[in-house]
Residue, then its C-alpha position, 0 to 999 in steps of 0.5 A: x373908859x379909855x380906849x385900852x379898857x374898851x378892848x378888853x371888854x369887847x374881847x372878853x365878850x366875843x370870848x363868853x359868846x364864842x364859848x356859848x355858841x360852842x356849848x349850844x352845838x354840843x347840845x349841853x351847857x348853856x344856851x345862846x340868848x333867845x335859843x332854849x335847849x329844847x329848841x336847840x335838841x329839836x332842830x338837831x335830833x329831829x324826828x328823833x326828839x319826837x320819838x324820845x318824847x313819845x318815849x317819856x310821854x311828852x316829858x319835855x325835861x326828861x326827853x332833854x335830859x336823855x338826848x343831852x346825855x347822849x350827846x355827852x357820851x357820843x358825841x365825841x366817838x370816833x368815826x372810823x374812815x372806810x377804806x376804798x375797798x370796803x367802800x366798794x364791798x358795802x356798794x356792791x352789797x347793797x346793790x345785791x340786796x337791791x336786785x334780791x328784793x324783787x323775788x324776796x323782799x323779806x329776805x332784802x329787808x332783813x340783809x339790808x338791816x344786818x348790813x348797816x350793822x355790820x358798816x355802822x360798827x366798822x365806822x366805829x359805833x357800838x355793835x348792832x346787838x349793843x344797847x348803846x348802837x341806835x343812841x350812838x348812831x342817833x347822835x350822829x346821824x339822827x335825821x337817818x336813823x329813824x329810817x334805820x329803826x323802822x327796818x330793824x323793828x320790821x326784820x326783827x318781826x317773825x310775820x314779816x314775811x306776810x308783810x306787804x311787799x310796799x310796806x317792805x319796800x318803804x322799809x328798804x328806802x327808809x334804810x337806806x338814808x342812814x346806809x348812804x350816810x355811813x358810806x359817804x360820810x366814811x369815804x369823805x373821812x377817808x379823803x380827810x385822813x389821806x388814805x388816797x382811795x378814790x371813792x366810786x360810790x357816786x358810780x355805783x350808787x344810784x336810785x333805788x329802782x329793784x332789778x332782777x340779774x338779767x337787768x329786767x327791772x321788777x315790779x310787784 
């Protein structure tokens, strides 16, 4: 084979690979050699890929099939940037929530989970109260979004309010995963599309240690 012929082959090929490792990120298509899809779907959904299994009763195809179908369908939504100042609304949000909690956990809880619906659909994902909200979310964020899921089936309960105040809290730092995502991820895109904001949530985020207004941290 002449040295002309040689390239050409080897191009060709660089090209097929590059073309499947592309197909294999977007969790449909063709895999790369050695990877199977539901070993591709499990490192990116994570905890999420054991939830859908569950979901189909252990249904390896059928759980692949819905999770490739929700990568086809959200995984090229645009994610709206955040601007500085919405930025600094949903911190300082959430520090509230945080500070509510001591003397009303359920009530923290239930703002918490209203909250990442109200940041999630103004990053662009489909409203709390749509069928497509967790699915979308899921695709993008589905290592956090587990979290979120177990908060919102918790305020959505009408004995919450009996729950245990550890099982709240679990619920709360669970949420907040996803809620750190939204944010960071919204300032990052901010940054990237120059809106000149500087973020401050570094500044005023921190770790989630519940304290009352006088600045007296709470236990219960």
């Amino acid at each position: 084979m002449s040295t002309g012929a040689t390239i050409v082959v080897v191009v060709a090929a660089l090209a097929v690979i590059a073309l499947l490792a592309v197909m294999a990120l977007r969790g449909g298509g063709a895999a790369l050699p050695g990877v199977t899809p539901g070993g591709r779907l499990k490192r990116r959904f994570g905890p999420e890929y054991t939830r859908t299994l569950e979901a189909h009763d252990g249904d390896e195809r059928a759980t692949r099939d819905e999770l490739s179908e929700r990568v086809r369908r959200y995984g090229d939504l645009a994610r709206t940037p955040l601007a500085a100042q919405e930025q600094e609304r949903y911190t300082q949000r959430w520090t509230e929530i945080q500070a509510r909690f001591v003397d009303e956990p359920a009530s923290a809880v239930a703002e918490a989970d209203e909250l990442i619906g109200e940041l999630a659909a103004d990053r662009g994902f489909p409203a709390a109260d749509s069928p497509e909200h967790f699915d979308a979310l899921s695709v993008h964020h589905p290592h956090q979004v587990h979290g979120y899921r177990q908060a919102h089936a918790l305020a959505g309960q009408d004995a919450m309010a009996k729950r245990s105040t550890e099982d709240l809290r679990k619920a709360l730092l669970a949420a907040r995963g996803l809620y750190d995502e939204l944010v960071h991820d919204g300032a990052r895109a901010a940054v990237a599309a120059g809106s000149g904001g500087t973020s401050r949530i570094a500044a005023l985020t921190g770790g989630l240690s519940f304290r009352n207004a006088s600045g007296e941290e709470g236990r219960r």
